[in-house]
PDB file as gemmi writes it, atoms N, CA and C in Angstrom:
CRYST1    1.000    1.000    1.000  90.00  90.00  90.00 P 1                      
ATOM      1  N   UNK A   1       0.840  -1.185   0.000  1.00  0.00           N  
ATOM      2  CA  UNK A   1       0.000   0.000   0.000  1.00  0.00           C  
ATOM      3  C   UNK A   1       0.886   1.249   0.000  1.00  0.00           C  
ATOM      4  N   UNK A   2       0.927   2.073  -0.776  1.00  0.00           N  
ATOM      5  CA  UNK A   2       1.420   3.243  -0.578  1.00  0.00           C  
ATOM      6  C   UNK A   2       0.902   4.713  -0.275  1.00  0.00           C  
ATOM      7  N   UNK A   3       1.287   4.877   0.300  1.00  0.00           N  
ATOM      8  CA  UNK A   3       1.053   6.075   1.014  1.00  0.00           C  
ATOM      9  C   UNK A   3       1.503   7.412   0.536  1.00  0.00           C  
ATOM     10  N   UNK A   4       0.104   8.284   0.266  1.00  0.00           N  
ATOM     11  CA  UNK A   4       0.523   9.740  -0.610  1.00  0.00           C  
ATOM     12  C   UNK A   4       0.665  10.725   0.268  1.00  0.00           C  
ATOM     13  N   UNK A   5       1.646  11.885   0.197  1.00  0.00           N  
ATOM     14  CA  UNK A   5       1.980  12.865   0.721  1.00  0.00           C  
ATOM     15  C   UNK A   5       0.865  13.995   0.338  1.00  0.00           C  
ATOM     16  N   UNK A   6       0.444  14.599   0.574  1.00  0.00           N  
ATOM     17  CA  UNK A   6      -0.394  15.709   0.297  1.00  0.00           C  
ATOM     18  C   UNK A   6       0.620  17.092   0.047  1.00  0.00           C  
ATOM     19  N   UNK A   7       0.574  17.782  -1.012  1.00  0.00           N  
ATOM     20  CA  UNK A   7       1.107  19.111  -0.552  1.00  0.00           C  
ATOM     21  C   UNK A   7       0.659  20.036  -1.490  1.00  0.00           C  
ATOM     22  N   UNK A   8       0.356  21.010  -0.940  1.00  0.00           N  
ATOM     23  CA  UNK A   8      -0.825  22.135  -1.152  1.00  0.00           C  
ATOM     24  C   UNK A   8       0.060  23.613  -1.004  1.00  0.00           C  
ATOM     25  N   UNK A   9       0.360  24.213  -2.139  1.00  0.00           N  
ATOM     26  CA  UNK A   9       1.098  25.709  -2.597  1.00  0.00           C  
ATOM     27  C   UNK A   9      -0.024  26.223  -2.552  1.00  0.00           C  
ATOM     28  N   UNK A  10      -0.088  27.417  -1.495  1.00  0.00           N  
ATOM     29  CA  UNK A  10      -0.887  28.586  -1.820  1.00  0.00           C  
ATOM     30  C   UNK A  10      -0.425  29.380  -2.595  1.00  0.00           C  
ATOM     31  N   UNK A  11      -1.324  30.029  -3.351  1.00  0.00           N  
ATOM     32  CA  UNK A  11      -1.415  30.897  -4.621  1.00  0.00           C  
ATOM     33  C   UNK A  11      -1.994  31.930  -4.490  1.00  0.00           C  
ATOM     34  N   UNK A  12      -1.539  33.013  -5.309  1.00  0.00           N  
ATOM     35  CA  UNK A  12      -2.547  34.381  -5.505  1.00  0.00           C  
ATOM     36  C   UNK A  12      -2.159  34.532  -6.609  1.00  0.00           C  
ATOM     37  N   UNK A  13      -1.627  33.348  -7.780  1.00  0.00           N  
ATOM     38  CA  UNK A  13      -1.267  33.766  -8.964  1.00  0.00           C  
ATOM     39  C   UNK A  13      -0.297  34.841  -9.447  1.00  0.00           C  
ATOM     40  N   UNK A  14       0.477  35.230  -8.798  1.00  0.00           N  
ATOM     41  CA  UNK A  14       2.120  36.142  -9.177  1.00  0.00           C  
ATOM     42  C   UNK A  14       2.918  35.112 -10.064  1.00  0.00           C  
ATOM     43  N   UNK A  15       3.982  36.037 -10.510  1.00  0.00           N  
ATOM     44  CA  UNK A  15       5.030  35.309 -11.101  1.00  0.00           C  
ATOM     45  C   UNK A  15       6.068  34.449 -10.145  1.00  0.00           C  
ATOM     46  N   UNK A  16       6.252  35.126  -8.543  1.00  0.00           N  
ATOM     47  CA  UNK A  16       6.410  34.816  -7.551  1.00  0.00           C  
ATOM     48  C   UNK A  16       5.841  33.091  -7.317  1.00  0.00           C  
ATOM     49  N   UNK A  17       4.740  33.093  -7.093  1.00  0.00           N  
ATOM     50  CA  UNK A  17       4.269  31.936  -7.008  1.00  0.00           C  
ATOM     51  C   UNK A  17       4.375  30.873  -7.735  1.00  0.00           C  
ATOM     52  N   UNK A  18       4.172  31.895  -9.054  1.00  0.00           N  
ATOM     53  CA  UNK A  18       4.358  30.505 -10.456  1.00  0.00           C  
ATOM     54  C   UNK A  18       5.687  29.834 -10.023  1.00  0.00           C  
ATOM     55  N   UNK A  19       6.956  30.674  -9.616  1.00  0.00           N  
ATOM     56  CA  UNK A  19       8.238  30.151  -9.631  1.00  0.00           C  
ATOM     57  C   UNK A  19       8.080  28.897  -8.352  1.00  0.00           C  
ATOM     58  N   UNK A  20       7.494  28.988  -7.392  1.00  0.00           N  
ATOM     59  CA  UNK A  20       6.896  28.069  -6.368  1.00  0.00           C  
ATOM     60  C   UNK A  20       6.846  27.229  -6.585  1.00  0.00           C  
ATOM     61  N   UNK A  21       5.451  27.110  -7.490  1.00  0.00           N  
ATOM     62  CA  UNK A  21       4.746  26.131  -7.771  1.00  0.00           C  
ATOM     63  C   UNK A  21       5.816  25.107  -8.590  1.00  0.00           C  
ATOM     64  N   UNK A  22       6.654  25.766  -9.922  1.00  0.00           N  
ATOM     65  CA  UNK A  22       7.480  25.003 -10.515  1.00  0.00           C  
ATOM     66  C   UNK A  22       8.594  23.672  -9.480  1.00  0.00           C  
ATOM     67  N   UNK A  23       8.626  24.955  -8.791  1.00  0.00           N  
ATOM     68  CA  UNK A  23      10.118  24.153  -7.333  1.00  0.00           C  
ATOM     69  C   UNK A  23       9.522  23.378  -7.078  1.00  0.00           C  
ATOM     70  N   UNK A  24       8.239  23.188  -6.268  1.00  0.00           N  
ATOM     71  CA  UNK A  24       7.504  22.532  -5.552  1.00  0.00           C  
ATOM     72  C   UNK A  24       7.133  21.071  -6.652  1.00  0.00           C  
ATOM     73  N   UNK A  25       6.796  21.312  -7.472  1.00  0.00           N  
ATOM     74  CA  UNK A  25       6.307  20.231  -8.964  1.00  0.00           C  
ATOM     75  C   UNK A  25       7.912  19.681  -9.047  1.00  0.00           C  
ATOM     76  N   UNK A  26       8.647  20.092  -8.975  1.00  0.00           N  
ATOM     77  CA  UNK A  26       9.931  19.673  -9.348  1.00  0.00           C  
ATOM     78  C   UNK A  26      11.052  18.313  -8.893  1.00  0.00           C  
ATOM     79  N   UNK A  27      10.549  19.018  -7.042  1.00  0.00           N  
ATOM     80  CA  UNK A  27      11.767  18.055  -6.185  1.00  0.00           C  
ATOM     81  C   UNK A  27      10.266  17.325  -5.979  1.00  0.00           C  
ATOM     82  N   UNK A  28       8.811  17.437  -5.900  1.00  0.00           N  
ATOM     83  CA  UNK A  28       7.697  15.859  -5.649  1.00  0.00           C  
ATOM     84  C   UNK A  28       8.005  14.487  -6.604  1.00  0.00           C  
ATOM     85  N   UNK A  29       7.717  13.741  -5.467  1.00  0.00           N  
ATOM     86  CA  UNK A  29       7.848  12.383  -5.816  1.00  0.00           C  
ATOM     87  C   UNK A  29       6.601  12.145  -6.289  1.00  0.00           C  
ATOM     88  N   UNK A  30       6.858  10.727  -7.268  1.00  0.00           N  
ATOM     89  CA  UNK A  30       5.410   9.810  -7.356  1.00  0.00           C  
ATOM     90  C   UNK A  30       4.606   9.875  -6.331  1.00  0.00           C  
ATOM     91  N   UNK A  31       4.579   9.967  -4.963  1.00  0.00           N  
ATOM     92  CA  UNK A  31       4.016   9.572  -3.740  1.00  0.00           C  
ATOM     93  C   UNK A  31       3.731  10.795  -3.110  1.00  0.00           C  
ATOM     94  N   UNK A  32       3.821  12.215  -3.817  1.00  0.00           N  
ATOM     95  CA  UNK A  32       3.435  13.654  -3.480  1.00  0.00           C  
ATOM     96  C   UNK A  32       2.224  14.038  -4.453  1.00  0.00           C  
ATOM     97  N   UNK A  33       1.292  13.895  -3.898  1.00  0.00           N  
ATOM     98  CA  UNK A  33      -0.097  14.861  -4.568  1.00  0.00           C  
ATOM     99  C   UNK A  33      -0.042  16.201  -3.804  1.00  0.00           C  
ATOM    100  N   UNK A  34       0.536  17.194  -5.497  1.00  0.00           N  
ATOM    101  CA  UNK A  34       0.520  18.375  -5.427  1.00  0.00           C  
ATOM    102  C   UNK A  34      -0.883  19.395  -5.949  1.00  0.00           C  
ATOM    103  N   UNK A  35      -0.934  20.328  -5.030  1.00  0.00           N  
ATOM    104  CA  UNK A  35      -2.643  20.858  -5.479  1.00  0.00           C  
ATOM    105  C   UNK A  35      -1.997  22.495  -5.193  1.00  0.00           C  
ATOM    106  N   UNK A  36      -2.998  22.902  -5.843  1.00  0.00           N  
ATOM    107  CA  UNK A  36      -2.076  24.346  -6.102  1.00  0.00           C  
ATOM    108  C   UNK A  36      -3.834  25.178  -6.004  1.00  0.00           C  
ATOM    109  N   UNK A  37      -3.774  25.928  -4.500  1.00  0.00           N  
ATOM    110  CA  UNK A  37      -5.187  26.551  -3.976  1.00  0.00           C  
ATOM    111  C   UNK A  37      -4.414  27.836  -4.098  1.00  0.00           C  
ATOM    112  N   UNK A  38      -5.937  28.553  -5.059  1.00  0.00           N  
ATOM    113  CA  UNK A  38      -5.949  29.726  -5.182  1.00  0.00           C  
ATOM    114  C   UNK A  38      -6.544  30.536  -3.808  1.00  0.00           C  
ATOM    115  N   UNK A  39      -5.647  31.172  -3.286  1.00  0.00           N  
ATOM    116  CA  UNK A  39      -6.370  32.185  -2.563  1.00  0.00           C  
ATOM    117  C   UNK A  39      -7.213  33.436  -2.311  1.00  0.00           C  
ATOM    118  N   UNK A  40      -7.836  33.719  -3.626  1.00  0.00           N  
ATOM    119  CA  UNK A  40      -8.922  34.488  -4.210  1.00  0.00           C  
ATOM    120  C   UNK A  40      -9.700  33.523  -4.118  1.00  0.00           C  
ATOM    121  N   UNK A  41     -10.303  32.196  -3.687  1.00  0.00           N  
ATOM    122  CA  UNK A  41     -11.287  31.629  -3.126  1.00  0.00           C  
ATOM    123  C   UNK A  41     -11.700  31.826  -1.974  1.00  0.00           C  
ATOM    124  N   UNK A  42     -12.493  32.512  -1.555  1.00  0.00           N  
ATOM    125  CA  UNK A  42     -12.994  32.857  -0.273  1.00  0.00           C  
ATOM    126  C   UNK A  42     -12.808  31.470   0.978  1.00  0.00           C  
ATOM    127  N   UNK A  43     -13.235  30.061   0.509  1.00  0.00           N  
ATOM    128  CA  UNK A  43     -12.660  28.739   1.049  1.00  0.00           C  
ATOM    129  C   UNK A  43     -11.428  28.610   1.350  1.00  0.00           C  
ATOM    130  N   UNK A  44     -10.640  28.881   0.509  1.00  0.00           N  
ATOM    131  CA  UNK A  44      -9.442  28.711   0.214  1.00  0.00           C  
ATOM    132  C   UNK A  44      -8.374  29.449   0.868  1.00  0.00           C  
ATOM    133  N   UNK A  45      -8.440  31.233   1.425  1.00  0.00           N  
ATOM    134  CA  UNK A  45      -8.183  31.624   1.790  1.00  0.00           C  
ATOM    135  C   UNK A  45      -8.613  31.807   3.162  1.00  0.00           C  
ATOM    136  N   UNK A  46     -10.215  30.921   3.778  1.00  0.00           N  
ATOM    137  CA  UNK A  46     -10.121  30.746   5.259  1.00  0.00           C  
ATOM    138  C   UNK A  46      -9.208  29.442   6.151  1.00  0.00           C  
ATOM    139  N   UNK A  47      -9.311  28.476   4.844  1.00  0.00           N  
ATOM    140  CA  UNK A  47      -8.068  27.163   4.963  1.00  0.00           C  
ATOM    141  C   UNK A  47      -6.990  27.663   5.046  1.00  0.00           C  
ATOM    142  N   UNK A  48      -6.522  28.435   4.450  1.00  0.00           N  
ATOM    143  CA  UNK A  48      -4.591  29.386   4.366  1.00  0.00           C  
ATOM    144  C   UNK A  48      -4.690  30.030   5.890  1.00  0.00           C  
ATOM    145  N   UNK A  49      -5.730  30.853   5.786  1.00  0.00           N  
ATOM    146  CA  UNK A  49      -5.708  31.705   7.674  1.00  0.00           C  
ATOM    147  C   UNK A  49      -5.586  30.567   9.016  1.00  0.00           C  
ATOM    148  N   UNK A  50      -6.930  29.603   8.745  1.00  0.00           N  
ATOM    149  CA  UNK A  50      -6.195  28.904   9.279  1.00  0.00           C  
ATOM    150  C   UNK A  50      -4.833  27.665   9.839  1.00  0.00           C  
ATOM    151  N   UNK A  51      -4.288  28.266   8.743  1.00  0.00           N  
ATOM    152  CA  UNK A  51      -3.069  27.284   8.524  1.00  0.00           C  
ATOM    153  C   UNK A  51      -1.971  28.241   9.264  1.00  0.00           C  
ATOM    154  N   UNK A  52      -2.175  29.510   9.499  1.00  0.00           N  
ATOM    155  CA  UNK A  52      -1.362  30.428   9.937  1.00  0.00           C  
ATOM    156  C   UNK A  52      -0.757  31.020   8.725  1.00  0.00           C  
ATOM    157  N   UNK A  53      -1.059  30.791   7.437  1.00  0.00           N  
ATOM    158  CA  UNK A  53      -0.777  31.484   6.281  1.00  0.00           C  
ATOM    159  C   UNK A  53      -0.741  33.240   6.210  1.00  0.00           C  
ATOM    160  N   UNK A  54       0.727  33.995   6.593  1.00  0.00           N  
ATOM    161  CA  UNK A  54       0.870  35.233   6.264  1.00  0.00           C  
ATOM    162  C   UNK A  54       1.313  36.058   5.112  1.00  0.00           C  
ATOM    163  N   UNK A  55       1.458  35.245   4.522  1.00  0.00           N  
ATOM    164  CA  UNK A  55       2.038  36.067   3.170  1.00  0.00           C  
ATOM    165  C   UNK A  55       2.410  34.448   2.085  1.00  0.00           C  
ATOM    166  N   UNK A  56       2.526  35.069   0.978  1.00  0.00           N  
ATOM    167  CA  UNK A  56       2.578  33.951  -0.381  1.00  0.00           C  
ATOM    168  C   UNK A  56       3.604  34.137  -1.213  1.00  0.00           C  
ATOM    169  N   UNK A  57       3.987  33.018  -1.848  1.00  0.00           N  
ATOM    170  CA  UNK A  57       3.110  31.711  -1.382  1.00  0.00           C  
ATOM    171  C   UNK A  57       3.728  30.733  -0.530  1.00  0.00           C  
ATOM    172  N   UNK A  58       3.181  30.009  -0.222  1.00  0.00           N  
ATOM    173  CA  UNK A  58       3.127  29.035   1.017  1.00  0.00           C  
ATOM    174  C   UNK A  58       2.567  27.629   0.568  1.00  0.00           C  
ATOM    175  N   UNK A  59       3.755  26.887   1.153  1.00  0.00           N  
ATOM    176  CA  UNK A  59       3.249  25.580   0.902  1.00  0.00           C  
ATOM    177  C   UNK A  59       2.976  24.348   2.323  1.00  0.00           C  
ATOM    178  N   UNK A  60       1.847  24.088   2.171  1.00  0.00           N  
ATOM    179  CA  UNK A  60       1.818  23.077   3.296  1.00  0.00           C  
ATOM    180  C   UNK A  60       1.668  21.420   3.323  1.00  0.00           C  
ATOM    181  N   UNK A  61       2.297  20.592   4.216  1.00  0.00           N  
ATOM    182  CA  UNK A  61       2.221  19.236   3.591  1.00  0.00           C  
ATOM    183  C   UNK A  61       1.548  18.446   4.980  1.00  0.00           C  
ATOM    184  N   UNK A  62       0.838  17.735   4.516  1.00  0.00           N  
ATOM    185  CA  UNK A  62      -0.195  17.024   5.363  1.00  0.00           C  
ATOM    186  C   UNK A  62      -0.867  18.143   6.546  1.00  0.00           C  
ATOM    187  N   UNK A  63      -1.122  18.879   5.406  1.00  0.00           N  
ATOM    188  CA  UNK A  63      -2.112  20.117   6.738  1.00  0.00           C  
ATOM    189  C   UNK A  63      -1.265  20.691   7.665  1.00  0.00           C  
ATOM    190  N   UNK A  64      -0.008  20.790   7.453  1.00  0.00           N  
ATOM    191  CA  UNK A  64       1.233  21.264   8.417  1.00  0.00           C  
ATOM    192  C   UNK A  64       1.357  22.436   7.496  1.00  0.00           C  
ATOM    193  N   UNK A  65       1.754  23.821   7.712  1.00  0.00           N  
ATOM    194  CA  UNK A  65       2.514  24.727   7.024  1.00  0.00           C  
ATOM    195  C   UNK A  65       3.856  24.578   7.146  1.00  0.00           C  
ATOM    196  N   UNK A  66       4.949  24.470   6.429  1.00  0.00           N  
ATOM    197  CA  UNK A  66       6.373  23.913   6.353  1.00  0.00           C  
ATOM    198  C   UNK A  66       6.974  25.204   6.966  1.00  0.00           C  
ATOM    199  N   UNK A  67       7.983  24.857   7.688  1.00  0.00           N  
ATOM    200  CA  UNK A  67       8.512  26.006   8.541  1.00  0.00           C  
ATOM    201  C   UNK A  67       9.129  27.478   7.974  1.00  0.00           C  
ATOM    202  N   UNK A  68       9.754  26.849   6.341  1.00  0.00           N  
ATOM    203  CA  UNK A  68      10.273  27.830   5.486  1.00  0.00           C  
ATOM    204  C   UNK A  68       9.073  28.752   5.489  1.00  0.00           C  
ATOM    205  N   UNK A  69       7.570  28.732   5.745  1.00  0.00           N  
ATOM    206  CA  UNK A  69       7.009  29.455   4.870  1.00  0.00           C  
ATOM    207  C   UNK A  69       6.238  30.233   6.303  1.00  0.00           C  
ATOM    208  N   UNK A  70       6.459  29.895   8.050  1.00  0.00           N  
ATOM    209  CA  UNK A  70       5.931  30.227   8.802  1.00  0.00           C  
ATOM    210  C   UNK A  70       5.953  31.820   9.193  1.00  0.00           C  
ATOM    211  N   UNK A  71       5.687  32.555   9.362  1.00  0.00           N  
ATOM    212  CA  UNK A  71       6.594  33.281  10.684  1.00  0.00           C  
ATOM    213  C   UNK A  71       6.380  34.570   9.751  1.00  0.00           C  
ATOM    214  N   UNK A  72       6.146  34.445   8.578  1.00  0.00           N  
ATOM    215  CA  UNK A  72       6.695  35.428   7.567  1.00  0.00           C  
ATOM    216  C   UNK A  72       5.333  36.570   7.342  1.00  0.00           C  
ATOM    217  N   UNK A  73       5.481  37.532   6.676  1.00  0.00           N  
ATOM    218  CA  UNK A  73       4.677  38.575   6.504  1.00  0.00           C  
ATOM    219  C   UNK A  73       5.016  39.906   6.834  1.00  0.00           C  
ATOM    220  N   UNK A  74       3.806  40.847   6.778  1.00  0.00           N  
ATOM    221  CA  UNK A  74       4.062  42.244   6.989  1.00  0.00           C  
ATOM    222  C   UNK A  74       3.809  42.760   8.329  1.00  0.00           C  
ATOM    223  N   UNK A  75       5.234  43.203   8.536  1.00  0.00           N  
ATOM    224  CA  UNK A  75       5.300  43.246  10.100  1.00  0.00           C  
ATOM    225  C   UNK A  75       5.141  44.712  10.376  1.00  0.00           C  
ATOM    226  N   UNK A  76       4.356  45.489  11.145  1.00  0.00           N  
ATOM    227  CA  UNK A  76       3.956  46.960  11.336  1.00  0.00           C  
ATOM    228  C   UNK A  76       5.412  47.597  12.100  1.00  0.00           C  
ATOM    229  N   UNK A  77       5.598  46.898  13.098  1.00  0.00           N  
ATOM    230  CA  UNK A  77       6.970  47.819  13.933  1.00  0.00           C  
ATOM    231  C   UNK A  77       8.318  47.499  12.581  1.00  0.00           C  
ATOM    232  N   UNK A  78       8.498  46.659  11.951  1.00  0.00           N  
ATOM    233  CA  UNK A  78       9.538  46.943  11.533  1.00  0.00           C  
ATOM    234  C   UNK A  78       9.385  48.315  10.259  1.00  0.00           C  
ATOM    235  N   UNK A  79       8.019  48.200   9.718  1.00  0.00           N  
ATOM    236  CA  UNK A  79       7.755  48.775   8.725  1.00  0.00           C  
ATOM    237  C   UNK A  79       7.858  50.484   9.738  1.00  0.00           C  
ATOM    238  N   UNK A  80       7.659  50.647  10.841  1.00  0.00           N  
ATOM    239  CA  UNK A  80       7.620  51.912  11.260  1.00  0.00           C  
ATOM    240  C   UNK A  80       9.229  52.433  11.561  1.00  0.00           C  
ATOM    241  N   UNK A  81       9.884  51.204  12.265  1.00  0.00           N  
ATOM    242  CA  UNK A  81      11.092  51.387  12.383  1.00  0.00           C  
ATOM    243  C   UNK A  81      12.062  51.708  11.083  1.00  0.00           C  
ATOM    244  N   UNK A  82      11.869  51.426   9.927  1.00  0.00           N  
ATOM    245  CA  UNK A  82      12.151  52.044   8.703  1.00  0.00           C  
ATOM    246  C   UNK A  82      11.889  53.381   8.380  1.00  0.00           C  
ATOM    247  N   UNK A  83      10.661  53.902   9.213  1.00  0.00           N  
ATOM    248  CA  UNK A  83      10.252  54.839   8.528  1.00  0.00           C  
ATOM    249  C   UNK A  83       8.711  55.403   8.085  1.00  0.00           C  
ATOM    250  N   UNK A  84       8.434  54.041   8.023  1.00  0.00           N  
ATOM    251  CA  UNK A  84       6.998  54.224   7.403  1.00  0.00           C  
ATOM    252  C   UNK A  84       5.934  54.817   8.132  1.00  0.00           C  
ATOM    253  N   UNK A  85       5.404  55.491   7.843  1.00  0.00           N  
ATOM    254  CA  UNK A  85       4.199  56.744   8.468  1.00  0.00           C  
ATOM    255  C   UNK A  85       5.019  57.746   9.045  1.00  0.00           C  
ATOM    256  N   UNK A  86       6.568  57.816   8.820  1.00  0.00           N  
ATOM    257  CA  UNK A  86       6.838  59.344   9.491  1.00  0.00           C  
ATOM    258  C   UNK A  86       7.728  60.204   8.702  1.00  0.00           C  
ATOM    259  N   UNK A  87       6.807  61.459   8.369  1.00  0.00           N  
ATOM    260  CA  UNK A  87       7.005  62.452   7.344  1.00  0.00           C  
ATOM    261  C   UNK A  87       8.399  62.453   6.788  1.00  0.00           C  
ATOM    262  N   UNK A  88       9.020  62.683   5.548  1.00  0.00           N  
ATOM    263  CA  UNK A  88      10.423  63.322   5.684  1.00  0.00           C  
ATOM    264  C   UNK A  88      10.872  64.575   6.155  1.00  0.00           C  
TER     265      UNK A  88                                                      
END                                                                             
């Protein structure tokens, strides 16, 4: 009996992503079912939130978000600590 890996690239359709999706299609085995969820699906994007999905794209395997893709997004203090919202 063999046993399939699940792994699921979130998408918002960028060129960004496309390059993803390729990597991701690339190093899967026979034994990796790859699915590629658009996140302009209202479904799709409450499955990504709850996956802890912050920014794209993101790939997750057996309903796990992979660590490369955790943690990440738009962070307000660093964006202020740059600068952002205060006049030149």
């Amino acid at each position: 009996m063999t046993t399939t890996r699940k792994v699921e690239i979130y998408s918002a359709g960028c060129p960004v992503c496309a390059e993803t999706i390729a990597q991701v299609r690339a190093l899967a085995c026979p034994s990796c079912e790859v699915t590629v969820a658009d996140v302009h699906d209202p479904a799709v994007a409450e499955r990504a939130a709850a996956l802890g999905i912050r920014s794209l794209p993101a790939v997750a395997v057996d309903g796990r978000l992979a660590d490369c893709c955790a943690g990440r997004g738009v962070d307000g203090d660093v964006l202020r600590r740059l600068g952002v919202g205060v006049p030149r």
